[in-house]
C-alpha positions as CSV (number, residue, x, y, z in Angstrom):
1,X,122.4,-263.1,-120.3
2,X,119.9,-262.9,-117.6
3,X,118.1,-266.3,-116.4
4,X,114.5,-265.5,-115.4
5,X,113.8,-267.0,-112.1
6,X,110.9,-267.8,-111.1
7,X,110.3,-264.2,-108.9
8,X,110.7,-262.6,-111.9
9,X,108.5,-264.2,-113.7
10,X,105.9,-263.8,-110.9
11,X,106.7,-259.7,-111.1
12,X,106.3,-259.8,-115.0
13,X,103.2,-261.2,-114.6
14,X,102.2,-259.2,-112.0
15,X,103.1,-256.0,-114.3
16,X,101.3,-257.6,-117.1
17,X,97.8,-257.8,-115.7
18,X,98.3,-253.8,-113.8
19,X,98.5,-253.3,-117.5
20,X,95.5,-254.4,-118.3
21,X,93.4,-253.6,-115.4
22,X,94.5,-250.0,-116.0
23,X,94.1,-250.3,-119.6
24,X,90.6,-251.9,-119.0
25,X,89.4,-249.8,-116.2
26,X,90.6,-246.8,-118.0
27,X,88.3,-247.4,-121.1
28,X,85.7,-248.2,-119.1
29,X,85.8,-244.7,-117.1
30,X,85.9,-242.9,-120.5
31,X,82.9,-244.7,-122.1
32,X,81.1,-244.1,-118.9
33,X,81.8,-240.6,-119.2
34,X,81.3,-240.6,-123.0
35,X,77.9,-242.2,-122.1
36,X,76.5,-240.0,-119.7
37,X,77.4,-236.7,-121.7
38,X,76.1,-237.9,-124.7
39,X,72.5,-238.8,-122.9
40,X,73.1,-235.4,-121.0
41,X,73.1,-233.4,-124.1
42,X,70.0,-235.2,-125.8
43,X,68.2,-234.3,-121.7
44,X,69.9,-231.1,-121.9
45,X,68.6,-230.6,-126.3
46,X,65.0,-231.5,-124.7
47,X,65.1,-229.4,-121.9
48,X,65.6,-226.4,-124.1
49,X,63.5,-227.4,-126.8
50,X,60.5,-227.4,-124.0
51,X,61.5,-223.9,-122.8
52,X,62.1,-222.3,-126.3
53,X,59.3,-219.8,-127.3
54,X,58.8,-220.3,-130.8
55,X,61.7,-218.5,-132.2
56,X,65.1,-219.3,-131.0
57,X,67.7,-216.3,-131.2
58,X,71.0,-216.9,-131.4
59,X,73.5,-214.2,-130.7
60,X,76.4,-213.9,-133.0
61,X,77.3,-210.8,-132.0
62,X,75.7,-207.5,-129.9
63,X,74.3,-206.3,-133.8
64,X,74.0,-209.7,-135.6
65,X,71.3,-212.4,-134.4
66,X,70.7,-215.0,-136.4
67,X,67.1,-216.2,-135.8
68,X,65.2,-219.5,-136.3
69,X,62.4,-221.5,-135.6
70,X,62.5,-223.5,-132.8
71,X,61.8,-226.4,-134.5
72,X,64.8,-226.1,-137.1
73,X,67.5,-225.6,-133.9
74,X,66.2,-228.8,-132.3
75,X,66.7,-231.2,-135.4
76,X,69.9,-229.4,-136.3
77,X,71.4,-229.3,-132.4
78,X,70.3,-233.2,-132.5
79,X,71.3,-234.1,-135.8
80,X,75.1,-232.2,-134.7
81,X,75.5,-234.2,-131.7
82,X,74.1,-237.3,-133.0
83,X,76.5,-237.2,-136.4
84,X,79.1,-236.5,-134.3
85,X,79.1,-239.1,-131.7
86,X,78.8,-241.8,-134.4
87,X,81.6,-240.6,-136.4
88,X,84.2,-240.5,-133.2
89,X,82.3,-244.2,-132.5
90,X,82.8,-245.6,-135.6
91,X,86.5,-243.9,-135.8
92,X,87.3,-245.6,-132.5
93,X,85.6,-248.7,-133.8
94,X,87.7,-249.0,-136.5
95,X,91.1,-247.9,-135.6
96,X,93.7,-251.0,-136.6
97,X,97.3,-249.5,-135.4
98,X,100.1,-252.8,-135.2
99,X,101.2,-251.3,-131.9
100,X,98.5,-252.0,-129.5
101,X,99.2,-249.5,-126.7
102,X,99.0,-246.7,-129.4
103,X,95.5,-248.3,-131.0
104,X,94.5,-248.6,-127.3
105,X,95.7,-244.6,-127.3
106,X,93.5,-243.6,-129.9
107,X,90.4,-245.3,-128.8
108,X,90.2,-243.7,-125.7
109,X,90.9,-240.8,-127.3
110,X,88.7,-241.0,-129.8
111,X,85.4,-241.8,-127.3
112,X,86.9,-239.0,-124.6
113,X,87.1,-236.3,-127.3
114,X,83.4,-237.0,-127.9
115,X,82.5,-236.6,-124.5
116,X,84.5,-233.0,-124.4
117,X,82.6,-232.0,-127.4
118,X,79.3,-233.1,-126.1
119,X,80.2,-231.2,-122.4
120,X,80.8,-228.2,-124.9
121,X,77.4,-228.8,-127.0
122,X,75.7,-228.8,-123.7
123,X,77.2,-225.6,-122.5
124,X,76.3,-224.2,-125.6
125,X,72.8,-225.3,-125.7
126,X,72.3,-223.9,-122.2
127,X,73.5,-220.6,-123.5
128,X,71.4,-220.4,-126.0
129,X,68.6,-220.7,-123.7
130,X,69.8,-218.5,-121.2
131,X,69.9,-215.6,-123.7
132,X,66.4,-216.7,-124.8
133,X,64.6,-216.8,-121.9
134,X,62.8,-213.2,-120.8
135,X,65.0,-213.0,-117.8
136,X,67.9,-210.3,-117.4
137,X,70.7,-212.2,-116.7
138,X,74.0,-211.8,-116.3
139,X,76.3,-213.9,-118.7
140,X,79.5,-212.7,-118.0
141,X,80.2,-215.8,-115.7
142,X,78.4,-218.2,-117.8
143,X,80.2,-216.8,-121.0
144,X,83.6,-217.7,-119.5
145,X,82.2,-221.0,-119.0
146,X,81.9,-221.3,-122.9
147,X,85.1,-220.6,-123.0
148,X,86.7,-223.1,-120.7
149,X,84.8,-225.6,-122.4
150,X,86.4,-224.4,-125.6
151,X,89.5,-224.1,-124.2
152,X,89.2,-228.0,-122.6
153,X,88.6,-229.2,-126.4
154,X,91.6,-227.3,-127.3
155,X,93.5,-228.9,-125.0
156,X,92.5,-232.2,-126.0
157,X,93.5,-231.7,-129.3
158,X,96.8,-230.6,-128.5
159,X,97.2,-233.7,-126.0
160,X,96.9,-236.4,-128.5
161,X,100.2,-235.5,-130.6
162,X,101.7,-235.5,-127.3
163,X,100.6,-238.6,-126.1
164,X,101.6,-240.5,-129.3
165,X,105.0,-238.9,-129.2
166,X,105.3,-240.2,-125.7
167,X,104.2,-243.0,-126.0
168,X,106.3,-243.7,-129.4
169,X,109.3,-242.3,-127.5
170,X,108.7,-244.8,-124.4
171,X,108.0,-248.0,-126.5
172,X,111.7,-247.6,-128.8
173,X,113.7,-247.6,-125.5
């Protein structure tokens, strides 16, 4: 049986508080970001509102547009984002996992997934303005940037499986 001494103590220590500094600062980053994407959607939901005219088209298709007040897309963009980030704030909130790197996991998870969705509700806003305004545009490029965004929330989907598999995996050796 191995007898600590004390160096190893000092390195185990040492280990112990990168852990948590990493741990720490890395929550931090992601409620930063979290943060300023949620108030950059509700500047980005205003910023459109002002530059609606008074119907708001919204392209679901080159023959189908759906068409609605400007008024009603406000409140129901805002009430979207705003349901939204409470639920993944209240989900992170309230997570209760006995293994605490895993809870840990989740949280940041949880608040980073909300700042992908609100990237992609402001991306989406901003199209909808773009194809509003009286300007011909071309939206090829900023059509492909809808679809990174989607394809950024995909991938965060996908990553949390994998992250509590690897994580599972790492803690049982």
């Amino acid at each position: 049986m191995h007898k600590p001494t004390e160096s190893s103590f000092v390195y185990q220590e040492s280990d112990n508080f990168t852990r948590y500094f990493l741990k720490s600062m890395i929550g931090r980053f992601i409620k930063v970001f979290w943060f300023f994407t949620l108030f950059g959607g509700l500047a980005s939901l205003l910023y459109v509102y002002a530059g609606l005219s008074r119907e708001a088209q919204i392209y679901l298709s080159d023959t189908n547009k759906l068409f609605s007040n400007k008024e009603v897309f406000f409140y129901v963009a805002l009430a979207i984002l705003s349901v939204q980030n409470f639920v993944f704030y209240a989900l992170s909130k309230n997570i209760k996992y006995k293994n605490e790197v895993i809870q840990t996991l989740l949280v940041n998870w949880f608040i980073s997934f909300a700042g992908t969705l609100n990237l992609l509700y402001i991306i989406m806003v901003h199209f909808i303005f773009l194809t509003n305004s009286g300007e011909r545009l071309a939206f090829n490029n900023f059509g492909l940037l809808v679809f990174i965004a989607l394809a950024i929330v995909i991938a965060w989907l996908l990553a949390l499986p994998i992250l509590i598999v690897k994580q599972v995996k790492s803690s049982n050796q």
